[in-house]
N, C-alpha and C positions, 0 to 999 in steps of 0.2 A: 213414550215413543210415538204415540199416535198425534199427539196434539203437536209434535215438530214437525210431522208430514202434514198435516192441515193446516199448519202455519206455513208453510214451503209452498202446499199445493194455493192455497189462498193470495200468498204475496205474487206467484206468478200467473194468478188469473186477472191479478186487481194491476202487474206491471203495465200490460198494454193499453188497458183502461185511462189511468194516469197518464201515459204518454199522448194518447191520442187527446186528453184536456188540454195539456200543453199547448202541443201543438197546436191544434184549434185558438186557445188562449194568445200564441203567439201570430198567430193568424187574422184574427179580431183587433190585436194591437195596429201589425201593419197594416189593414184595412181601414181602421179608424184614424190613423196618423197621417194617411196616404188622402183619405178622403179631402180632410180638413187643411192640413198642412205641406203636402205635397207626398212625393216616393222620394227623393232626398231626404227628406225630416223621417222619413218612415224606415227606411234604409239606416241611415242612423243612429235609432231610436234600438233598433234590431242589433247593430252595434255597440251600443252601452249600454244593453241586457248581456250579450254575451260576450266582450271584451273586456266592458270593466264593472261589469256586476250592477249597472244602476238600471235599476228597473219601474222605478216612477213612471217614466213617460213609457212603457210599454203597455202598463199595467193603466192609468190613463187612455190610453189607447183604444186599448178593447172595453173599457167601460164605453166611448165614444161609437167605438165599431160597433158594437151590440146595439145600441141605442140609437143613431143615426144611421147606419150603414144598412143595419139587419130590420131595424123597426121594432124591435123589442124594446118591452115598456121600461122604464127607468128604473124599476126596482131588479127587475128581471137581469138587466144588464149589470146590477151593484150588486147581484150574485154572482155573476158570472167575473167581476174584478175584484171583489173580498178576498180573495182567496191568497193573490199578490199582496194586496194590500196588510194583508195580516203578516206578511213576511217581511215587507218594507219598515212596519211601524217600530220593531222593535229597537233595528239598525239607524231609524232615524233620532229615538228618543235615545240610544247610548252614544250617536253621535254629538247630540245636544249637552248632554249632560257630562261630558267624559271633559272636557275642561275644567268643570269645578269640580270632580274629582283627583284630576291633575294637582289641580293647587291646593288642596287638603294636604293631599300625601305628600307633600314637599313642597 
């Protein structure tokens, strides 16, 4: 019983935590999209992270925003977008490969 209350008490101390990376994360995109590319591209960009789930160019963004916008060194900034990126990659390599699984199975 006690280790369900310290996993309760722990997920709602670490929820704000996460949210505010987010955020911030989401923030570094626009910033960085905005910088370079314009607040339409950045606007946008904002839009096919949460419209239609494509988050490349968001996640591109704040690697960008951290590293031009903020002046954090380039590795600094490839932690601060790793994070996206390891959620991107999976969805990229099952889109690549789901065709020639297609045509195995039938």
């Amino acid at each position: 019983m006690g280790q369900f209350f310290r996993s309760i008490f722990v997920g709602v101390l670490l929820f704000p935590v996460f949210l505010i990376v987010g955020v911030l994360q989401i923030w570094l995109g626009y910033v960085g999209i905005s910088h370079h590319l314009g607040t339409i591209a950045a606007v946008l960009a904002i839009f096919l992270a949460f419209g239609l789930r494509i988050l490349l160019p968001l996640t591109i963004g704040s690697f960008f925003g951290a590293m031009n916008v903020m002046g954090w060194p380039w590795w600094v900034a490839l932690m601060v977008a790793l994070p996206g990126l390891l959620f991107i990659a999976p969805a990229m390599i099952m889109a690549a490969i789901e065709p020639i699984l297609a045509r195995n199975r039938g």
